[in-house]
N, C-alpha and C positions, 0 to 999 in steps of 0.2 A: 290406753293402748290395749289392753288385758278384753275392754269392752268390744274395740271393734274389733278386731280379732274374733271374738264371740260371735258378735253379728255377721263378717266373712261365713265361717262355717254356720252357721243357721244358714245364710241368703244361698248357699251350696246345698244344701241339702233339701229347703223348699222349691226352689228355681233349677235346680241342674238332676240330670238322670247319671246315674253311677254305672260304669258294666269294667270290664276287666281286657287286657288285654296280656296274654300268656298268664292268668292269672292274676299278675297286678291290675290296682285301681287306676279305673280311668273315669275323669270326670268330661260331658256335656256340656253344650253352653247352655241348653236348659232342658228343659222335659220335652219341647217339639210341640206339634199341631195334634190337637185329640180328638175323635174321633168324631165325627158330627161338626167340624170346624171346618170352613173352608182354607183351604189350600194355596197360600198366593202362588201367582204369578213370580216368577223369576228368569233372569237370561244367565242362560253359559253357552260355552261355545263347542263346534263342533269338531271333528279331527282334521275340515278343510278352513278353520276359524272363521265358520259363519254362525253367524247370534241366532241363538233358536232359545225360544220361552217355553218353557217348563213349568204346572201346575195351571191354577185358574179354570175355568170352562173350557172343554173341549169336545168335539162331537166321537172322542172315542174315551174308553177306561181307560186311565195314565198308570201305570206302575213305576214309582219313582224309587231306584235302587243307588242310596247313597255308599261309597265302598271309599277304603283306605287309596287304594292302589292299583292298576291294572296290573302290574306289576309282581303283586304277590301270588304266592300258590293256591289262597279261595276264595281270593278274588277272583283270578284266573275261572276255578272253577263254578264263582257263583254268574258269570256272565257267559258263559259256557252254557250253563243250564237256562240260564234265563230264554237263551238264545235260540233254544232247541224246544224248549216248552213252547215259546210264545209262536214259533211256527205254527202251531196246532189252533190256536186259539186265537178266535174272531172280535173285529171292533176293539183292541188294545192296543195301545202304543207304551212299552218298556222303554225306560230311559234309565241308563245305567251311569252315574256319576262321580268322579274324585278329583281329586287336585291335581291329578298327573298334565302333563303338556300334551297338546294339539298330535305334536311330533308323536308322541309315543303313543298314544290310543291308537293315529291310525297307524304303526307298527304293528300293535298287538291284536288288532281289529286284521289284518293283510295276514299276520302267522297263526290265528285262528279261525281265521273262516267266521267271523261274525258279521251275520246281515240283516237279523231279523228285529236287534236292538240299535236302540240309538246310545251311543256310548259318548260322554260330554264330559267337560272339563270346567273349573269351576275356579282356573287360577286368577281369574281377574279380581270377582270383586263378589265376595259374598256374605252380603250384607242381608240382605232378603233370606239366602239360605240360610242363616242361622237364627229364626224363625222353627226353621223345621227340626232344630234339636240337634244336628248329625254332628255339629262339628266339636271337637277335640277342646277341652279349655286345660286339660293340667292330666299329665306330667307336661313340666316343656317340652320335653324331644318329640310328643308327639300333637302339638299344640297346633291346631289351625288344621290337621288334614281331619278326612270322617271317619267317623265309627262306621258302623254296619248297620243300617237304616234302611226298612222299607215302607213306603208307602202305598196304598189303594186309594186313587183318586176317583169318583163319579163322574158321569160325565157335567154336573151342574158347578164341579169343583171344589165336592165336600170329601174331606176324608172317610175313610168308609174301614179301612186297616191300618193297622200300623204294627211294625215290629222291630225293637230295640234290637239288636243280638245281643246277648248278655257277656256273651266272652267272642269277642273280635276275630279271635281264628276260627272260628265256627260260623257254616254258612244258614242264612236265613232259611224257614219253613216252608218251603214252595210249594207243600202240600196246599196248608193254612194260605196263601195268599193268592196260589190258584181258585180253591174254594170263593175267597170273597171277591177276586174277579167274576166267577163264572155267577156269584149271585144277583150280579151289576150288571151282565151281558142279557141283554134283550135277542 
């Protein structure tokens, strides 16, 4: 017993990324897609429950923003920003993603004024997504939704960025991710 036990934490600590949430540990289902790796393909659904694929080859730069919640307060503000940025900026498609339902994105999508992201839902089946690292494996209570994950995809369908958030209530580097989109943009 004492052995596998041992090998649980090894196979955590090779295979899964650690970041924190209010301070406490939060564990990953693993480390995600690294950087020079292509991107699968995956389907989630949209606020009108239509199947829209995410990742793979696309004839624009993808920004895939995996998030806890629409719901929370940076969240809120990290698709806020996403939203306002990516007006600016040519040949990109933002897709902003959580486990929230259909119903409540296009709530929260109608009381913010969000148009310039694609804001998606990922309650069916994500099986593919967890591939990309984002999702939650321990504590329980927070088991199965995302951390704070972003992606830069190419347009051939190779990652190009990526960033962990380290602690969950903190929103990602939009500096840093603006930058590696605008290095990708032709």
């Amino acid at each position: 017993m004492k052995n596998i036990l041992t090998l649980i934490l090894l196979s955590s600590v090779v295979w899964a990324t650690t970041v924190t949430f209010k301070g406490e540990e939060v564990t990953l289902n693993s480390k995600g897609i690294k950087v020079g790796h292509d991107a699968p393909e995956f389907t989630v659904v949209s606020k009108d429950f239509t199947e829209v694929k995410v990742g793979g080859k696309k004839d624009k730069v993808q920004v895939i923003a995996f998030l806890p919640s629409f719901d929370s307060s940076t969240c809120k503000l990290e698709t806020i920003a996403f939203n306002s940025k990516v007006s600016e900026m040519k040949n990109v498609l933002v897709t902003v993603i959580s486990k929230d339902l259909p119903f409540a994105i296009g709530k929260f999508c109608a009381d913010n004024k969000i148009k310039n992201v694609m804001t998606l839902s990922d309650y069916k089946d994500s099986n593919t997504v967890l591939r990309y690292g984002a999702t939650i494996s321990s504590p329980v209570f927070l088991e199965g939704f995302f951390a704070r994950v972003v992606y830069v995809v190419d347009t051939n369908g190779k990652v190009a960025y990526k960033e962990v958030v380290k602690e969950i209530h903190h929103e990602p580097n939009y500096n840093e991710v603006i930058r590696a989109v605008n290095r990708l943009s032709y």
